[in-house]
C-alpha positions as CSV (number, residue, x, y, z in Angstrom):
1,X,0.0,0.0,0.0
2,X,1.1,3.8,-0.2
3,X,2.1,6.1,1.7
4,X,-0.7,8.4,1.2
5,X,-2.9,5.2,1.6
6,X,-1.7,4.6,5.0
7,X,-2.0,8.2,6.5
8,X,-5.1,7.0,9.0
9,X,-3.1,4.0,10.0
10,X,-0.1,5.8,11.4
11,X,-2.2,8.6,12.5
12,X,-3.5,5.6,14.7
13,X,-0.3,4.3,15.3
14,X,1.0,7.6,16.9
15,X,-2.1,8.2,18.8
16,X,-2.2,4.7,20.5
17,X,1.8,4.9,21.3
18,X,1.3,8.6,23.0
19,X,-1.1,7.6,24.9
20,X,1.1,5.1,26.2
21,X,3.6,7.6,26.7
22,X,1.3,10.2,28.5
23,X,2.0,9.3,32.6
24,X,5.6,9.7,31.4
25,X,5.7,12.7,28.7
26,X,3.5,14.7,31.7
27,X,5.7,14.4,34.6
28,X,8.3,16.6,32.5
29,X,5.6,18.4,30.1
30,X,2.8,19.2,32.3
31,X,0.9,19.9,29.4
32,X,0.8,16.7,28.2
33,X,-1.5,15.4,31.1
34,X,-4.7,17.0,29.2
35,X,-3.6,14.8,26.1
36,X,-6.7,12.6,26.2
37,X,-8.5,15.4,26.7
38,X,-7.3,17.0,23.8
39,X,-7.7,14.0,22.0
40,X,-11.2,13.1,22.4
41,X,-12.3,16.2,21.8
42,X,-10.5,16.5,18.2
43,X,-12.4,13.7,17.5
44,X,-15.5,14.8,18.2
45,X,-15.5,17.8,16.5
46,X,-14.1,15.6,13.7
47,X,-17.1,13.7,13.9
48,X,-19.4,16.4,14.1
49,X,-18.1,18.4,11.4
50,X,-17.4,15.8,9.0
51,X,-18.8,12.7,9.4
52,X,-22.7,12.9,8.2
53,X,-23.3,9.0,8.8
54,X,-22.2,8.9,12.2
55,X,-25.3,9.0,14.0
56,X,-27.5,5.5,12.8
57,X,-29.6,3.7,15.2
58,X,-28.1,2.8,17.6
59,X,-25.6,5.9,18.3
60,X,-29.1,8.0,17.9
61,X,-30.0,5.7,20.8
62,X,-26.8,6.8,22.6
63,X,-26.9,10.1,22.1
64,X,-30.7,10.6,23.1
65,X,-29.7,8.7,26.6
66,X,-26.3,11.2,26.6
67,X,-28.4,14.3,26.9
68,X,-31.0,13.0,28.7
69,X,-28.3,11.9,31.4
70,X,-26.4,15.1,31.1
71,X,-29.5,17.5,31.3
72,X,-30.9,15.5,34.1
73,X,-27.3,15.4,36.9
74,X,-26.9,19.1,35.7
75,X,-30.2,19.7,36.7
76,X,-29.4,18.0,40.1
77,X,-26.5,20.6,39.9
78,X,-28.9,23.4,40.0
79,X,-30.8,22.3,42.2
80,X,-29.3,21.0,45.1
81,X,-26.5,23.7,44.7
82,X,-23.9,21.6,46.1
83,X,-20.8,22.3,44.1
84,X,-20.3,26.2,42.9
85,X,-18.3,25.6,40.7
86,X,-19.1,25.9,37.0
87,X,-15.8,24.7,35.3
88,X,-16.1,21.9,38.1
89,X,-19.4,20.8,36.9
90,X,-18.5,21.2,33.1
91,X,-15.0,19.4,33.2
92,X,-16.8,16.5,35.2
93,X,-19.3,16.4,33.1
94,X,-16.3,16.2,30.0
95,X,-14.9,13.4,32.0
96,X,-17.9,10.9,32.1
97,X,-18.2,11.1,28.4
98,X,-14.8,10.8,26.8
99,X,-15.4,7.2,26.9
100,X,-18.5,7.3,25.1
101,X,-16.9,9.6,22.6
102,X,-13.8,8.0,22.1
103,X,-15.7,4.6,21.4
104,X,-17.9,5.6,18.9
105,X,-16.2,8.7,17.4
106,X,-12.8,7.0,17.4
107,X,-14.1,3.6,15.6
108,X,-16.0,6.0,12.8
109,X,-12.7,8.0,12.1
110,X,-11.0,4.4,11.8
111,X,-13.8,2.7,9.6
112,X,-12.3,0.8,6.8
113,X,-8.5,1.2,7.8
114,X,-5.8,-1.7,7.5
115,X,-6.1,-2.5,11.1
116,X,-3.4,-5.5,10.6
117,X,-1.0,-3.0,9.8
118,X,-1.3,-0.5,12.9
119,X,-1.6,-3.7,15.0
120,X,1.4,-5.1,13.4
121,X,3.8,-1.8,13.6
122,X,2.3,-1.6,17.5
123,X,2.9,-4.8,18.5
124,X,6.8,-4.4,16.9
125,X,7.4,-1.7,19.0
126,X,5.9,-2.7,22.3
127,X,7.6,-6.4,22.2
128,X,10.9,-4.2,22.0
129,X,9.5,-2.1,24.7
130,X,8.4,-5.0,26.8
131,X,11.9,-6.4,26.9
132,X,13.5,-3.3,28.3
133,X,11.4,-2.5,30.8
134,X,11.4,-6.1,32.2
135,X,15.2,-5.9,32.2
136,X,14.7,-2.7,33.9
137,X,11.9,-4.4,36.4
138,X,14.7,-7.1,37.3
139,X,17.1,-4.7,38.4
140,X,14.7,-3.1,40.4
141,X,14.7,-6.1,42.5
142,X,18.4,-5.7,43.6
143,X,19.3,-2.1,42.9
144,X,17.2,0.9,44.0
145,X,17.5,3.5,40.5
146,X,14.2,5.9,41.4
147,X,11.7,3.5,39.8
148,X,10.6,1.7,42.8
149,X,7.1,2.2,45.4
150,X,6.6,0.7,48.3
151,X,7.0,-3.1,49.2
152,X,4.5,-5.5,48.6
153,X,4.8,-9.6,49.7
154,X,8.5,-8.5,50.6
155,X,9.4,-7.3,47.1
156,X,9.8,-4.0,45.8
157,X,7.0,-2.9,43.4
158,X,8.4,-1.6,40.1
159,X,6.4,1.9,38.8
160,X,8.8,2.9,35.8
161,X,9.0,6.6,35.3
162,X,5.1,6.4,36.7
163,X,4.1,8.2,39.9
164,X,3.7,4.7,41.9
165,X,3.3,1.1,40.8
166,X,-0.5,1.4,40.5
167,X,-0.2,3.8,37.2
168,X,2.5,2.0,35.8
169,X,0.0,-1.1,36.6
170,X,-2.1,0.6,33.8
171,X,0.8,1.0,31.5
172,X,1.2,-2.9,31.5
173,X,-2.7,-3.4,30.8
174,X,-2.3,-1.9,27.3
175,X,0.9,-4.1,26.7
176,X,-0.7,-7.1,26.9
177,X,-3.7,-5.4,25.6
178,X,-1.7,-4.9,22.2
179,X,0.5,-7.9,22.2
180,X,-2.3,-10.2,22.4
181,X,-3.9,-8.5,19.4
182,X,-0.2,-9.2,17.9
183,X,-0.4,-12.8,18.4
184,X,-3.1,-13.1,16.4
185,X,-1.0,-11.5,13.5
186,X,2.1,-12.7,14.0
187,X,1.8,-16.1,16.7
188,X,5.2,-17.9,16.1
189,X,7.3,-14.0,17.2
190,X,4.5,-12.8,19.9
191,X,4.5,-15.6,22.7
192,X,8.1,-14.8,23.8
193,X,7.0,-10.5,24.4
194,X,3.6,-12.0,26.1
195,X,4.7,-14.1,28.5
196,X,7.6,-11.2,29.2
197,X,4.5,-8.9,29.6
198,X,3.0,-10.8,31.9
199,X,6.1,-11.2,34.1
200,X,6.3,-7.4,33.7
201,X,2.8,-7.0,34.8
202,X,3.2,-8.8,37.7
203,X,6.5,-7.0,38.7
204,X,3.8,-3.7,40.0
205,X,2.8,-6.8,42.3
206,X,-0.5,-5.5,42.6
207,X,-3.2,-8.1,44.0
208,X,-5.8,-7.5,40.9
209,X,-3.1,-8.5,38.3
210,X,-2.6,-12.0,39.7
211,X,-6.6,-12.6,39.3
212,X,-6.1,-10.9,35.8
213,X,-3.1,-12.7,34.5
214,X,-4.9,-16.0,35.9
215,X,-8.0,-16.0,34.0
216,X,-5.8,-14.3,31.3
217,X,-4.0,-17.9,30.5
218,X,-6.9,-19.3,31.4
219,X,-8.6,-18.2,28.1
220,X,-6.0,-17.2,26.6
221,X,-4.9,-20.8,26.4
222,X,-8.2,-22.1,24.7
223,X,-8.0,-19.2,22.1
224,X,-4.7,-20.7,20.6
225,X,-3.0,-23.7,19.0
226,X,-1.7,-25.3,22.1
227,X,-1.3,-28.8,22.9
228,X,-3.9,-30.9,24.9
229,X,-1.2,-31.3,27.6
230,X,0.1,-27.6,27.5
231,X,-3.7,-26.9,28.1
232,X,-4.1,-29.0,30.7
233,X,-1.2,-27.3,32.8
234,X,-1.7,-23.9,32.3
235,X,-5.2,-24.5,33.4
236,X,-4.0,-26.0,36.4
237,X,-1.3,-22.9,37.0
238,X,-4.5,-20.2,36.0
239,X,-7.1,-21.6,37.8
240,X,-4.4,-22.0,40.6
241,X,-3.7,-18.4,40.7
242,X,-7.2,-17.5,41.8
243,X,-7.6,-19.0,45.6
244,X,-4.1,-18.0,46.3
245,X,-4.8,-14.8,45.4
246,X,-7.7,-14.6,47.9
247,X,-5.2,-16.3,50.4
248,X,-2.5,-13.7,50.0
249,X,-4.4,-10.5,49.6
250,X,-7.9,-11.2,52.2
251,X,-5.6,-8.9,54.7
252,X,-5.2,-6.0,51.8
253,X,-9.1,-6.5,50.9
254,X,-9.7,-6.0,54.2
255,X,-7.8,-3.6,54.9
256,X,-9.3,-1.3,52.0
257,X,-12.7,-2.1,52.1
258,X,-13.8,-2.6,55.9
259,X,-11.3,0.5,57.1
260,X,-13.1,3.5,58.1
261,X,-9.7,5.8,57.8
262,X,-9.3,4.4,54.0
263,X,-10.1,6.7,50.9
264,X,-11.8,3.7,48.8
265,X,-13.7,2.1,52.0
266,X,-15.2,5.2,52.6
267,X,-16.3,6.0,49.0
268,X,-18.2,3.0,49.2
269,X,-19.7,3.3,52.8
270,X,-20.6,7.1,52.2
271,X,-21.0,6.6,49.0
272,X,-24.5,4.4,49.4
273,X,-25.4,6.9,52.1
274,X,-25.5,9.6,49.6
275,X,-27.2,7.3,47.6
276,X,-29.9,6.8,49.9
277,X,-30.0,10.3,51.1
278,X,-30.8,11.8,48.0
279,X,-32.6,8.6,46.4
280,X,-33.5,7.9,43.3
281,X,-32.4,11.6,42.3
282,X,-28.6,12.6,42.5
283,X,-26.0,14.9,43.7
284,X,-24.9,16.7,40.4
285,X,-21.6,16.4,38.7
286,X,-18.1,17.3,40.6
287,X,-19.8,16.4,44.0
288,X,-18.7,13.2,45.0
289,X,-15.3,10.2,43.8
290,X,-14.1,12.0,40.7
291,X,-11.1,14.5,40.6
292,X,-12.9,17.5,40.6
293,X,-14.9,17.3,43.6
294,X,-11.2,17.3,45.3
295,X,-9.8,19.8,43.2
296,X,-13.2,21.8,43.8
297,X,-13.5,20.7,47.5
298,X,-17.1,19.1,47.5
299,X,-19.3,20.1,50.6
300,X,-20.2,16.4,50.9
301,X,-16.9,15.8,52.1
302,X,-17.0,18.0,54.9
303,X,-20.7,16.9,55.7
304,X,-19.7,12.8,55.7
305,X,-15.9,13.5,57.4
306,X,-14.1,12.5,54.5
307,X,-12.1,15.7,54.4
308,X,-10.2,14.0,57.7
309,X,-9.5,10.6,56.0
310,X,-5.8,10.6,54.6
311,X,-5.8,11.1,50.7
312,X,-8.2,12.8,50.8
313,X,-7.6,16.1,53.0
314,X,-8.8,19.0,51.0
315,X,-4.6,20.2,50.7
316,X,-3.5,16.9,49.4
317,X,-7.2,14.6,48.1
318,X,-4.4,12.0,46.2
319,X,-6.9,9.2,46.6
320,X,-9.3,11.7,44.6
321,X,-9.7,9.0,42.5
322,X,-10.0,5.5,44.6
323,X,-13.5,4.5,43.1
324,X,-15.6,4.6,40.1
325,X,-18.9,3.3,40.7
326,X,-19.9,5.1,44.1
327,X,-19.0,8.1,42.0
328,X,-21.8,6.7,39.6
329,X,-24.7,5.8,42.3
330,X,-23.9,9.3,44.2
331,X,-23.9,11.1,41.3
332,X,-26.7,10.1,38.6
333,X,-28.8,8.8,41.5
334,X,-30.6,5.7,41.0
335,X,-32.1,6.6,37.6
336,X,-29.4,8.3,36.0
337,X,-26.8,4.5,37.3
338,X,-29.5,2.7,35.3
339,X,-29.6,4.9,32.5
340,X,-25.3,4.9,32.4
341,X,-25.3,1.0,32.5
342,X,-27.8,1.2,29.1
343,X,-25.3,3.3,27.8
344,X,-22.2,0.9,28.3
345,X,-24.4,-2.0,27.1
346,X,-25.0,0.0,23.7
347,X,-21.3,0.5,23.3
348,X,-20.6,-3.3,24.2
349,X,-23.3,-4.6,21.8
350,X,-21.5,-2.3,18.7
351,X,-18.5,-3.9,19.4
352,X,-19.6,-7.0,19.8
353,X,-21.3,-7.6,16.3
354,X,-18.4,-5.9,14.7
355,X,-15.9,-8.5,16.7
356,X,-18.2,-11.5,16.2
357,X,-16.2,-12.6,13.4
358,X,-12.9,-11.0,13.9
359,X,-9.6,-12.6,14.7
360,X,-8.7,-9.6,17.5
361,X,-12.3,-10.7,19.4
362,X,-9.6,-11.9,22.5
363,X,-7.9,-8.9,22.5
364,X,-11.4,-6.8,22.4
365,X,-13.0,-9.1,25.9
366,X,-9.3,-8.8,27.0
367,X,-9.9,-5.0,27.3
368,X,-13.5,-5.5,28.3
369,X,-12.2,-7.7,31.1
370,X,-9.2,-5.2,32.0
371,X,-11.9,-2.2,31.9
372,X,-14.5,-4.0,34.3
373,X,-12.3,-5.2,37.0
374,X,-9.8,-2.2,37.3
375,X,-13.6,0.0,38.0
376,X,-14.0,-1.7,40.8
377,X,-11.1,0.2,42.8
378,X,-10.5,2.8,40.7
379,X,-12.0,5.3,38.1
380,X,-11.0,3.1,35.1
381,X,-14.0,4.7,32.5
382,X,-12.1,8.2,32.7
383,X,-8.4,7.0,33.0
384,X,-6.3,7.9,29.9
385,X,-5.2,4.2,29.7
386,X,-8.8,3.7,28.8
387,X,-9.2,6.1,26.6
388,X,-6.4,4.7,24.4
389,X,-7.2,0.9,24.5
390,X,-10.8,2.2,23.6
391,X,-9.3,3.9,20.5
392,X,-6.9,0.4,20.0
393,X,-10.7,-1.2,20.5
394,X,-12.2,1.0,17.8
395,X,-8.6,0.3,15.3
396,X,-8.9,-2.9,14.9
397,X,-12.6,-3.4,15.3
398,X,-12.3,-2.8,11.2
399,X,-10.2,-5.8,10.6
400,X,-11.2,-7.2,7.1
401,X,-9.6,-10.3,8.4
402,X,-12.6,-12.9,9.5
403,X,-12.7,-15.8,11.6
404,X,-13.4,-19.0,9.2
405,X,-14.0,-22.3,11.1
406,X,-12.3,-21.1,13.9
407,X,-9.2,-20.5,12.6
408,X,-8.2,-16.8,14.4
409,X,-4.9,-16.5,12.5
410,X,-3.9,-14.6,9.2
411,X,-3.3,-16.3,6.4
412,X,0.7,-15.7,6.1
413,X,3.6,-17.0,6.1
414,X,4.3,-15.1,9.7
């Protein structure tokens, strides 16, 4: 193909690698930290100003539940008057629809692009990648260089150039992520940077990623050419994985979600008080769990105590973030939780007929999966990491290449 015929691909390509790069890039470029931002929103107005087809059925659908759910939790704003802020309430407000945006904006911008090759040119450059930060991660273990958080199971947790080991937890999501949408283009040279991933993954030695990289060979292994007996013993090891991880980290569960001086216990516990308080209505944007009822101290927080849990003191609220969900139910209220849930089943059934045939359908329930457990400690729908596996998701969710009786693989000589 041409140059000028691949000019969406590596727009694509760049895109998904920045986003990558943005915990990174923004420690030293400030700037760069609104990147998603940016982003999303060049999409949109991309969308809006030149893409006529883009609202069918079921985006119309979308849309008509958007608005609804927007002009409803700004009325909440108005009425309760619980957060003064108006950039508050509008940046929130920004922030609980980039995914939304992202999915079906990005994935229009992308139709009909050679998804094999940005999937192919990604994949090259994060199996390079993966081997020099797991060097990097192994060192870690012996020498202290400014890349390691606190200990965990007597090891020191490896963050990269991240702000802790939870962010750079992220980071390793969207490796495997991509290299798992690799495999499927080139299996024989992608199972050595996977299984390297996965070490690296488990190098932030965060409890979540052991469950994840469990049920990860679990299917993972059934999606593949493997022996019967290579089968049989990774689904021993994966299955495996899952009671220890409930034996090792029952003490850390507990200790986050049955503390009363803990940011995420206390976003649940308060949370459903809120919830019940203001039932079935809501608070209104920017008032409760998302980063800017912090930045814009919320009054709720002084009203439940949170302002004297640690993390979240109104000088330093670094746990801003700890939840997603109680966010949701405090926010939207009962009707407006209901009417967000409809909206993430619309965007899962789009991609879902559009993967039901496709040879990156893993790598698409692999992100699903990632998405879906990471919300339930932290706000994964308005993390950046999201954002740009969403964009991955709406890439190669036009891959001419189809599944034919069950063989997921291209048809090369790779």
């Amino acid at each position: 193909m041409t140059i000028k015929k691949h000019k969406k691909e590596k727009i694509g390509i760049i895109l998904c690698l920045l986003f990558f790069c943005e915990p990174f890039l923004s420690l030293s470029v400030p700037v760069f930290s609104y990147y998603d931002d940016i982003v999303v929103l060049l999409f949109l107005i991309y969308a809006v100003i030149f893409d006529e087809k883009i609202v069918k059925k079921s985006v119309f659908l979308l849309l008509v539940l958007g608005a609804f759910l927007l002009g409803m939790t700004l009325f909440y704003n108005i009425n309760y008057e619980i957060q003064s802020s108006k950039t508050a309430i509008l940046l929130d407000a920004f922030n609980c629809s980039k995914f939304f945006i992202i999915a079906i904006c990005g994935e229009r911008y992308f139709k009909n692009v050679d998804a094999d090759y940005v999937v192919l040119k990604i994949g090259r450059v994060f199996s390079v990648l993966t081997y020099f930060l797991l060097v990097l991660a192994i060192l870690n273990l012996f020498f202290d260089f400014g890349m390691r958080d606190a200990a965990r199971y007597g090891l020191p947790a490896f963050q990269f150039l991240c702000e802790n080991a939870g962010q750079f937890n992220y980071c390793c999501y969207y490796i495997v992520a991509v290299l798992t949408a690799y495999y499927f283009v080139m299996p024989k040279k992608s199972v050595i940077p996977i299984c390297a991933a996965l070490i690296l993954f488990a190098s932030t030695l965060r409890a979540r990623t052991f469950v994840f990289i469990g049920i990860y060979l679990f299917i993972f292994i059934y999606f593949t050419k493997a022996k019967s007996i290579n089968k049989i013993v990774v689904s021993i090891f994966s299955l495996a994985t899952i009671p220890v991880f409930f034996l090792t980290s029952f003490s850390k569960f507990n200790y986050y979600f049955n503390n009363d001086n803990i940011a995420r216990s206390r976003f649940v516990t308060d949370g459903v008080k809120v919830f019940k308080e203001y039932f079935p209505w809501g608070t209104g944007f920017a008032t409760f769990g998302t980063s800017q009822a912090a930045i814009h101290y919320s009054p709720l927080y002084f009203e439940y105590g949170l302002d004297k849990v640690y993390g979240l003191y109104p000088d330093n609220p670094m746990f801003a973030s700890d939840n997603f969900w109680p966010s949701i139910i405090t926010q939207f209220g009962a009707i407006g939780t209901v009417i967000y849930i409809i909206m993430l089943l619309i965007v899962f059934n789009i991609f879902n007929k559009k993967f039901k045939n496709s040879r990156y359908m893993l790598s698409f329930y692999f992100i699903l999966m990632i998405v879906l457990l990471s919300s339930t400690v932290t706000a994964a729908f308005y993390h950046y990491t999201t954002i740009g596996m969403v964009l991955f998701v709406g890439i190669i969710s036009n891959s001419r290449m189809e599944v034919n009786d069950g063989n997921f693989y291209a048809n090369s000589n790779t």
